[in-house]
C-alpha positions in Angstrom: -30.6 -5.4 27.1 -32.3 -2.4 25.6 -33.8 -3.0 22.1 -33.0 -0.1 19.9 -36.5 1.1 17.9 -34.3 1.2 14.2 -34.3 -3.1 15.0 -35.9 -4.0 11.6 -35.9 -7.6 12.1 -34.1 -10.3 14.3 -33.2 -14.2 13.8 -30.9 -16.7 14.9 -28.4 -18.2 12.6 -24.8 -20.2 11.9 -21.7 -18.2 11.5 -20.2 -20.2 8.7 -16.3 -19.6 7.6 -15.8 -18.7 3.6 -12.4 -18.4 2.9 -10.8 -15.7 4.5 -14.1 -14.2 5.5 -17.4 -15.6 7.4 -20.8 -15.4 6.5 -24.1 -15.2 8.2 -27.6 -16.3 5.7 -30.1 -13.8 6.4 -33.4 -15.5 5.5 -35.5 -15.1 2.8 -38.7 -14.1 4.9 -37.0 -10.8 6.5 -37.1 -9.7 2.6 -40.4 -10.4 2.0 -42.3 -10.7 5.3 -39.8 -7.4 6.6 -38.7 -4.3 5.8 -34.8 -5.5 4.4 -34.4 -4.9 0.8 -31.7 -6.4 -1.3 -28.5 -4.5 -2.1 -28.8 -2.4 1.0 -26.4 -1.9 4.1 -27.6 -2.5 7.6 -26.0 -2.8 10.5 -25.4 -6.3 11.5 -25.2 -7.2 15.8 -24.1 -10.7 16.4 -25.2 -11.9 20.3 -23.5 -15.4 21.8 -25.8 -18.3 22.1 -26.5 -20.0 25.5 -25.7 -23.1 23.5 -22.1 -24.6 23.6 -19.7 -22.7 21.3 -17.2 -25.6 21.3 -19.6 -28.6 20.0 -20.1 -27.5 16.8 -23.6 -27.6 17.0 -25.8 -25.4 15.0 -28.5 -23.7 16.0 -30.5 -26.0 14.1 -29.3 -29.1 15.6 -29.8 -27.6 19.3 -33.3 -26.7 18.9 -35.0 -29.6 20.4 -33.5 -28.9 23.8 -35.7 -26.9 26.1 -33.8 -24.1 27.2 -32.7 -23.3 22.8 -36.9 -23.5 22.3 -37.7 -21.7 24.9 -35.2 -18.9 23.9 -36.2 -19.5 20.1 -40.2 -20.1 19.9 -42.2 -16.7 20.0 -43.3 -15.6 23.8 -46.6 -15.7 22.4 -49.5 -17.9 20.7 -52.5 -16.8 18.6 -55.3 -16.5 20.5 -53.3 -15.1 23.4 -55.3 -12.3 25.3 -53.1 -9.2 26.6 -52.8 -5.7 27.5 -50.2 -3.9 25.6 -48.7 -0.4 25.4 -48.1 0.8 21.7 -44.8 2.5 22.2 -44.2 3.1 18.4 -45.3 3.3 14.9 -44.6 1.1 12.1 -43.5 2.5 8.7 -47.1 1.7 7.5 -48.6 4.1 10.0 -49.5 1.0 12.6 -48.8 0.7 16.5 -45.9 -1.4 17.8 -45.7 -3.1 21.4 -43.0 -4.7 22.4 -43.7 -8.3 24.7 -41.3 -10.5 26.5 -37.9 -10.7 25.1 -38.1 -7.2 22.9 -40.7 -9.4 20.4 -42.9 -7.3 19.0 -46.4 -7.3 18.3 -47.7 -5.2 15.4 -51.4 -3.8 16.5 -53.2 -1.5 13.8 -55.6 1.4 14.5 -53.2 2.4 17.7 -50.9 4.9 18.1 -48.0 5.7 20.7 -49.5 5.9 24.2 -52.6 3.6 23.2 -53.1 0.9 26.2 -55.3 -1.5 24.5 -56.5 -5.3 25.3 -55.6 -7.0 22.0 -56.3 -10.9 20.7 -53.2 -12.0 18.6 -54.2 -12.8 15.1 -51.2 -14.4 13.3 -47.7 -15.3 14.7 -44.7 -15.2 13.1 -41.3 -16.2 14.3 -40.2 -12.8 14.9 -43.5 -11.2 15.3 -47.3 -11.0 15.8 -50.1 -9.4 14.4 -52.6 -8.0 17.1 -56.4 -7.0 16.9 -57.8 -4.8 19.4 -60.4 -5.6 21.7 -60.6 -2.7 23.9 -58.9 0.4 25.0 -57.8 0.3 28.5 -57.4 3.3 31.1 -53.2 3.6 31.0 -53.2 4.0 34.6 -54.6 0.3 34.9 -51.6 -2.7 34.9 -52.4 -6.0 34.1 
């Protein structure tokens, strides 16, 4: 699946019914940790879990099982030493690499074409803060 750069953020949660309508909680840290602000329209993509449809199981309740963590917990740690390509800029002016699964990793002082060695700072559950270490040649792959 192809990650479209206007993503602004990206989260799991419960459809839940509400009347004649359904509604999905978007939560409070994609206001203030993101770039959502009250009042506005986005486009909304809803994907189908791996998790059973029919068991009524939420997302919450399924997260202990390996294959929902795995899917759910950030491809990354802090600490975590990698070689990244910055294939974008943030609205803040900073570079933006995209890791395993589309996550992205937010890496300031970069900018598009950078290939730099970076040391993740903070993780969040939909993305990570990056320092650089080095710049790298681009025609070397890790």
């Amino acid at each position: 699946m192809e990650i479209p750069e206007e993503l602004l953020c990206l989260f799991s949660a419960e459809v839940e019914a509400d009347g004649d309508s359904y509604r999905i909680e978007i939560p409070a840290r994609e206001f203030t940790d993101g770039d959502l602000q009250p009042g506005q329209v986005y486009q909304v993509a809803l994907l189908a879990s791996d998790s059973d449809s029919d068991s009524g199981s939420s997302a919450r309740e399924t997260t202990g099982q390996s294959t929902e963590s795995s899917a759910r917990n950030p491809p990354i740690a802090k600490g975590d030493r990698r070689i990244v390509d910055i294939d974008d800029i943030g609205k803040r002016g900073d570079g933006i690499a995209r890791v395993e699964r589309g996550y992205v990793v937010i890496v300031p002082e970069t900018e598009i074409g950078d290939r730099v060695k970076i040391e993740i700072e903070n993780v969040q559950e939909t993305l990570a803060f990056g320092e650089v270490i080095e710049h790298v040649d681009p025609t070397v792959h890790e």
